[in-house]
C-alpha positions in Angstrom: -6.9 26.0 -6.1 -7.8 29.6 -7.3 -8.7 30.0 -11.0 -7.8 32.9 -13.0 -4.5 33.6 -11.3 -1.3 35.0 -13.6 1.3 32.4 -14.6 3.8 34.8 -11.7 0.9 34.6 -8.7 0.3 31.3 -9.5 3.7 30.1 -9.6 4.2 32.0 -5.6 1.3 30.7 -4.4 2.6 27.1 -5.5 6.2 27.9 -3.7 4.0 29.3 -0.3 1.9 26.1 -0.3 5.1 23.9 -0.7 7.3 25.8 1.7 4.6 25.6 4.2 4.0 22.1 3.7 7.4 21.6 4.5 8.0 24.0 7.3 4.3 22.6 9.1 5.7 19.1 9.2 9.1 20.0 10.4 8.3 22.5 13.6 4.5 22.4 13.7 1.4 24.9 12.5 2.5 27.2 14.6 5.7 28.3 12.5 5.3 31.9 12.0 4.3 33.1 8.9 7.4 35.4 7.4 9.7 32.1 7.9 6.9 30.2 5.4 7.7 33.5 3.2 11.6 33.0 3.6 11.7 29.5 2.7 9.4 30.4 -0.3 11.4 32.8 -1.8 8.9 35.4 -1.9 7.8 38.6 0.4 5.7 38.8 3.1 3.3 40.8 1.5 3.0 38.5 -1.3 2.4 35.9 1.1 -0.4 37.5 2.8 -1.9 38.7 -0.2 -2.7 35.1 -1.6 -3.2 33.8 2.4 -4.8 36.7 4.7 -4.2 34.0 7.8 -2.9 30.9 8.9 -6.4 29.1 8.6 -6.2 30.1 5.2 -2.9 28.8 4.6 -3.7 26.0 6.4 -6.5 25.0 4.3 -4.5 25.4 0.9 -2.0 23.0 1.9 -5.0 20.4 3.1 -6.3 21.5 -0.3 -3.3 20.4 -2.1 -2.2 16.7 -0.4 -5.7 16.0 -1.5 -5.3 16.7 -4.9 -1.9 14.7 -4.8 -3.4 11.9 -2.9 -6.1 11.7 -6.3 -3.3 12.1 -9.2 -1.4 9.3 -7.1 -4.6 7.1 -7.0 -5.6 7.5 -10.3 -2.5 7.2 -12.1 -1.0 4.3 -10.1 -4.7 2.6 -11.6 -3.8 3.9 -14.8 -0.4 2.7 -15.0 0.2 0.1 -13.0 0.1 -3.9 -14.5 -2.6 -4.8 -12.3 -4.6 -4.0 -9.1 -2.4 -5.0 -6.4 0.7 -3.5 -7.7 -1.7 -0.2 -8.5 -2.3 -0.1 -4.7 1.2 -0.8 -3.6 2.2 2.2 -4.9 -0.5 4.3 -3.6 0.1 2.6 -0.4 3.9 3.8 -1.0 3.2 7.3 -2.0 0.4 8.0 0.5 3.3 7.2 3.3 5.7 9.5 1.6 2.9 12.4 1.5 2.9 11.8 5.4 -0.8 12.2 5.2 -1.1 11.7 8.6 1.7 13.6 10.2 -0.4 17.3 9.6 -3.9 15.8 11.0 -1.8 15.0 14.6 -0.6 18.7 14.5 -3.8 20.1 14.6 -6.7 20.6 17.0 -9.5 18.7 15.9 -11.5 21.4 15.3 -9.2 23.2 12.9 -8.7 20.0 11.2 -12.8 19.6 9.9 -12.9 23.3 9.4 -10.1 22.9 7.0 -11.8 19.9 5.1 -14.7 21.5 4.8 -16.1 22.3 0.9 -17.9 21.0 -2.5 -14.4 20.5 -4.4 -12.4 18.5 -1.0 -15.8 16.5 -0.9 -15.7 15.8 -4.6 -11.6 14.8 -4.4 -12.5 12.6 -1.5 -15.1 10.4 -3.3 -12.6 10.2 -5.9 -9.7 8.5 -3.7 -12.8 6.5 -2.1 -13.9 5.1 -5.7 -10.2 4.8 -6.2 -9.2 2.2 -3.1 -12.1 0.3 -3.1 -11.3 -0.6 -7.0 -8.4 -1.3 -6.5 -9.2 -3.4 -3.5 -11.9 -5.4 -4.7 -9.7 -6.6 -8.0 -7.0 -7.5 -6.1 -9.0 -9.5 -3.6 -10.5 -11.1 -6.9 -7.4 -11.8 -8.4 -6.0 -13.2 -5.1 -3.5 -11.0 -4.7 -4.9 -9.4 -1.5 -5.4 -11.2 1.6 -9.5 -11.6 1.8 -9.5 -10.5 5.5 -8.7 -7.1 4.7 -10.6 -4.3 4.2 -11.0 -0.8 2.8 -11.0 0.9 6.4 -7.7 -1.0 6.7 -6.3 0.3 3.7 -7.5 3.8 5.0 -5.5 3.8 8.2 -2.3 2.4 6.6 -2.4 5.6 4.4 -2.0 7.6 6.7 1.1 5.5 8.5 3.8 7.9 10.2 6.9 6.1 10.7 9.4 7.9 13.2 13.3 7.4 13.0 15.1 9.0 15.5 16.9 11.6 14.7 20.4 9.7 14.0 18.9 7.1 11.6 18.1 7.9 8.2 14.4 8.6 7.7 14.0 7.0 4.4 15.6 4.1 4.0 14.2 3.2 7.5 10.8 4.3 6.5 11.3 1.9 3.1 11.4 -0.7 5.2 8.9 -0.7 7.4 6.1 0.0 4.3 7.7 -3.0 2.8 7.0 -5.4 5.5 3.4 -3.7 5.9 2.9 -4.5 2.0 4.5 -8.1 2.5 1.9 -8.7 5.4 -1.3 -7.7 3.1 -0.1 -10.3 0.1 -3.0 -13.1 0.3 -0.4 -16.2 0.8 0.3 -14.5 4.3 -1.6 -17.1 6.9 -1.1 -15.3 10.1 -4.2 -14.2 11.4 -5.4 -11.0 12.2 -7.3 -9.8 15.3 -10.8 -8.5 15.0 -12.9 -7.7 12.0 -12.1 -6.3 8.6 -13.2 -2.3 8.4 -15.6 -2.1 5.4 -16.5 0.4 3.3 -18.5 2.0 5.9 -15.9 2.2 7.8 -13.8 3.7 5.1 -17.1 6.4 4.4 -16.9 7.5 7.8 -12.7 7.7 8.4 -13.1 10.4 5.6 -16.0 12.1 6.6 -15.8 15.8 7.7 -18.1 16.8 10.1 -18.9 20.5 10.4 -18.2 21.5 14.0 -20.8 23.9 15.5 -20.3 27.8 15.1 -20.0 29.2 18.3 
């Protein structure tokens, strides 16, 4: 986030981010830019002031779900009674960030350059430290099934559940993270197929490779 902003440019670069995290997940990355400026309330000018394109723009709102995906980490471990309800309810909130919905919107190429940078890297290693705490306490305190691993964990985060359009997203989405949540309690005997994704596996989920400049 930029430092040294007035409390006024801070608070319409907070509205731009939002609206555009909103508007990318509804219709796509390719939304044009004065509707992000309509739905934030603020000019176009203004807009393109804080964002001078939509890589930019793109990056901020990267930028941002990372630094929620950290606060919802760290405080569920800070608040929570224990380590497996502390990851339930990053499990929870990571869903509701839709943390994977943006990724599948983009190119792949757009996607590293956008992760790209000292303070993402540093925010990363965070949620890292973060998952594998609270996996390895709840494994000890036999809360979490043992064939599970932190690679697992990864790819549930980032768990889109689609409702067509005459449901009710969600309730139905509830649901479905419940019976995911249900399956990872360590009473649960059904097997699963193939092996447990490890910390390494985890490592290299997150990593951002740098593609090549052209």
């Amino acid at each position: 986030m930029e430092k040294g902003l007035r409390a006024d440019a801070r608070r319409n670069r907070d509205l731009i981010v939002a609206a555009a995290q909103e508007l990318f997940l509804e219709q796509g990355v390719d939304v044009p830019l004065e509707e992000v400026a309509r739905r934030a309330g603020v000019g176009v000018g203004t807009l393109y002031r804080r964002f001078p394109d939509r890589d930019a723009l793109l990056r901020a709102v990267g930028e941002e779900s990372l630094r929620r995906l950290v606060d919802l980490a760290e405080t569920a471990w800070r608040e929570e009674p224990d380590a497996w309800h502390a990851l339930c309810r990053f499990l929870r909130g990571s869903v509701a960030l839709r943390l994977g919905v943006l990724p599948a919107k983009l190119e792949p190429h757009l996607h590293q350059r956008m992760r790209v940078g000292p303070d993402l890297h540093e925010m990363r290693q965070r949620v890292i430290a973060a998952v594998l705490r609270m996996i390895e306490r709840a494994q000890a305190d036999g809360a979490l099934r043992a064939d599970v691993g932190p690679g697992d964990i990864a790819v549930l985060m980032t768990l889109n559940v689609y409702t067509p359009p005459a449901l009710p997203g969600e309730p139905a989405m509830a649901r479905v993270v419940e019976i995911m949540l249900d399956g990872l309690r360590a009473d649960r005997r059904s097997p699963l197929p193939g092996t447990p994704l490890d910390g390494d596996d985890l490592r290299r989920y997150t990593a951002v490779r740098v593609p090549p400049t052209e």
